[in-house]
C-alpha positions as CSV (number, residue, x, y, z in Angstrom):
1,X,0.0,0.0,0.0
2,X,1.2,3.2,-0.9
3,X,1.4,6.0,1.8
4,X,0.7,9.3,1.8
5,X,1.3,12.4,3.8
6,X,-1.2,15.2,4.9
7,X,-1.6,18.2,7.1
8,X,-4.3,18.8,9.2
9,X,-5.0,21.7,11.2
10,X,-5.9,20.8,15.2
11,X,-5.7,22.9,18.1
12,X,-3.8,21.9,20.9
13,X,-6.4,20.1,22.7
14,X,-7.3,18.0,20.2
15,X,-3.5,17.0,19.3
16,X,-2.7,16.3,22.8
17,X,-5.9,14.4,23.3
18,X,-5.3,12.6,20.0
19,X,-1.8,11.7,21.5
20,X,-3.4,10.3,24.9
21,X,-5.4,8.3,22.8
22,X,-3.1,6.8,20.5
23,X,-0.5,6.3,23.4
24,X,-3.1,4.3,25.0
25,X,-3.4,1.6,22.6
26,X,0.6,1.4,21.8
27,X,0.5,3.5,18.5
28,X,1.8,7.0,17.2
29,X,0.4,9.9,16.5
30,X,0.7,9.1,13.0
31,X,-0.4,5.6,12.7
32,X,-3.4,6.2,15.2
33,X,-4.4,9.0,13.1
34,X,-4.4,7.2,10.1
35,X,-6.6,4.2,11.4
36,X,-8.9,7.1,12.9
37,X,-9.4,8.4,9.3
38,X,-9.1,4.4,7.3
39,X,-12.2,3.7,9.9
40,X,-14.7,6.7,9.4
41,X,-14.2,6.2,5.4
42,X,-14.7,1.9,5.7
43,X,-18.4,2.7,5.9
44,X,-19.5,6.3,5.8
45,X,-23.2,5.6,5.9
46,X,-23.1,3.3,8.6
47,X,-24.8,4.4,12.0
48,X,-22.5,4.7,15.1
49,X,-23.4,2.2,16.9
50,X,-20.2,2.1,18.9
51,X,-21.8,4.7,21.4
52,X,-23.6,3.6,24.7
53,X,-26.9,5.4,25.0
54,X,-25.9,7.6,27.5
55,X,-23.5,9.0,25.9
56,X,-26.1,9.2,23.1
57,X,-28.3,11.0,25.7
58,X,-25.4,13.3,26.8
59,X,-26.2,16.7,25.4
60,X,-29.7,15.7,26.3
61,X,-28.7,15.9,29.6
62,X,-26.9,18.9,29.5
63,X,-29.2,21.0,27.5
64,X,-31.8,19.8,30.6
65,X,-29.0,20.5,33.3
66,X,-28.7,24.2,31.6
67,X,-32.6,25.2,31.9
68,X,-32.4,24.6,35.3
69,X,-36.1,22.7,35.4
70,X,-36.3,20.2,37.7
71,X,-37.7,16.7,36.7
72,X,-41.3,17.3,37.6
73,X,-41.4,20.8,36.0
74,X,-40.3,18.2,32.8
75,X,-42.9,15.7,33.7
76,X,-45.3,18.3,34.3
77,X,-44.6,20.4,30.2
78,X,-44.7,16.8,28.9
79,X,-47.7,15.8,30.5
80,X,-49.7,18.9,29.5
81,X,-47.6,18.6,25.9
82,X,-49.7,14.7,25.2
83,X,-52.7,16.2,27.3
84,X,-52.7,19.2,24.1
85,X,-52.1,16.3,21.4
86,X,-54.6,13.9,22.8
87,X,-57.5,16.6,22.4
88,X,-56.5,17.7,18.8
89,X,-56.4,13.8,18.3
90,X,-60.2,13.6,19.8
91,X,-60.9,17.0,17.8
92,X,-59.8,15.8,14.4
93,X,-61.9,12.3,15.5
94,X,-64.8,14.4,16.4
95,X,-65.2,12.3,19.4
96,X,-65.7,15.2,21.6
């Protein structure tokens, strides 16, 4: 296989944590890099399931922590959220 060399442009977090990570598993920066890249393009369609569902959920979470609602104040806009749907449902059904 022929090889062939690019540049990239990373900020210094990202180069230091790409070192951690490739450190971690015995490789260079180079040669981790590489595998990072020769993995996203094996299947660029595919869907990521390599992620857990929390950290799926993760900026879920976050974007919750940031309102600064509290979990029945959420219970509470969701319930009256279905309560709204349900009667356009019964509405549209002219069941009422």
């Amino acid at each position: 296989m022929q090889t062939h060399i690019i540049e990239v442009k990373v900020s210094d977090e990202t180069l230091k944590r790409l070192d951690e990570r490739a450190r971690h598993i015995g490789q260079d920066r180079a040669e981790f890099a590489g595998k990072l890249i020769e993995k996203e393009l094996a299947e660029p369609e595919a869907p990521k399931a390599d992620k857990t569902f929390d950290e799926i959920l993760a900026p879920i979470r976050q974007g919750f922590a940031e309102t600064g609602m509290t979990e029945n104040e959420l219970d509470q806009m969701f319930e009256e959220a279905r309560e709204e749907v349900w009667q356009e449902r019964q509405k549209a059904n002219g069941t009422r």
